[in-house]
N, C-alpha and C positions, 0 to 999 in steps of 0.2 A: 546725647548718645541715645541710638534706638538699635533695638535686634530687629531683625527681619520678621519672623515667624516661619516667614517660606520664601524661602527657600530652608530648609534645616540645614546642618550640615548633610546628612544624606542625601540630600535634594540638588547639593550644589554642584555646576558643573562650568564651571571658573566662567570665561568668556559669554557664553549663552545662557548664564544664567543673570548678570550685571545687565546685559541688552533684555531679557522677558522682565527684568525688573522696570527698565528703563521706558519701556513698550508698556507697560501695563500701567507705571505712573502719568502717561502719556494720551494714552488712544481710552483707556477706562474712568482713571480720574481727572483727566483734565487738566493737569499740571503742563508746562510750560518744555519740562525736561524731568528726570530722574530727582527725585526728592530731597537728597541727600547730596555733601560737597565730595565725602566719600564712604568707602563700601572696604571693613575691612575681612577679607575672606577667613574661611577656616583654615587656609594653608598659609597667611599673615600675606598674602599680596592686599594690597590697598589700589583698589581703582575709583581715579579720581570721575567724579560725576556732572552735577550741576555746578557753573561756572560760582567761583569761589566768593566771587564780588555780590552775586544775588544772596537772595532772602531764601532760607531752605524751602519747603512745598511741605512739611512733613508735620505740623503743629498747629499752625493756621493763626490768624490774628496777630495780635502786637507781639506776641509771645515771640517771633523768630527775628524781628529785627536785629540786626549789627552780631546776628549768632554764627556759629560753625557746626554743619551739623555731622556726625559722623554714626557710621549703621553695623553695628558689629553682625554679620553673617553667620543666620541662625535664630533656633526657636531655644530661647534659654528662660520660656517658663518653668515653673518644677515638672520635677519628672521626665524634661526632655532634653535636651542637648547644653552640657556643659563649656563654660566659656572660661579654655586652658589652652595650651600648646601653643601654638604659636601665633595666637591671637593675642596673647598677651605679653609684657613687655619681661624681656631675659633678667636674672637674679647676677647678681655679684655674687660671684661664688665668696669672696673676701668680706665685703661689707653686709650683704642681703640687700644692697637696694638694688633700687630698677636703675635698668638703664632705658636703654631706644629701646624700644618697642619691633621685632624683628620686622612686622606690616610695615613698619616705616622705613627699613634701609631701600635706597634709589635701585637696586635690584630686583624687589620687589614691585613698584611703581608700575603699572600700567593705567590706559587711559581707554577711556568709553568712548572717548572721539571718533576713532577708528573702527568701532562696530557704526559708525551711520551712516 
């Protein structure tokens, strides 16, 4: 699991902000595709990225093999953007545990394919 930094949530602008991520892991660092398998936003939509079978781009060396890597959207060092609402996974009002995570219901689901 990585945060972004930047985009913040301020910064975010759903669609064109997944493709400047994708563009900038691409054309500045040299990466192959988008760093990450997916990118979960600050409104809990989850856009899938780098094909899921590859090695992520985001850690380098042995460190990523057979991993999944996933980018929560947003700078969540101190002091700047908190990582709540709907980035994180709904409360049983009954038990307290978690359930699905809202970024994950197929609703939410969009794809980076379609920006290339």
């Amino acid at each position: 699991m990585h945060h972004t930094f930047y985009p913040a949530h301020a910064d975010y602008r759903g669609e064109a902000s997944i493709e400047a991520m994708r563009r900038f892991h691409v054309e500045d660092r040299g990466f192959e595709d988008i760093a990450q398998h997916v990118s979960i936003a600050p409104d809990g939509r989850i856009w899938t990225g780098r094909d899921w079978n590859k090695t992520p781009a985001s850690v380098g060396g042995v460190l990523n093999r057979g991993v999944f890597m996933f980018e929560m959207i947003g700078n969540f060092d101190l002091g700047h953007d908190r990582l709540e609402g709907r980035q994180l996974p709904r409360r049983s009002r009954s038990s307290g545990s978690s359930s699905t995570p809202s970024a994950c219901r197929p609703r939410h689901c969009c794809s980076i394919a379609r920006c290339r």
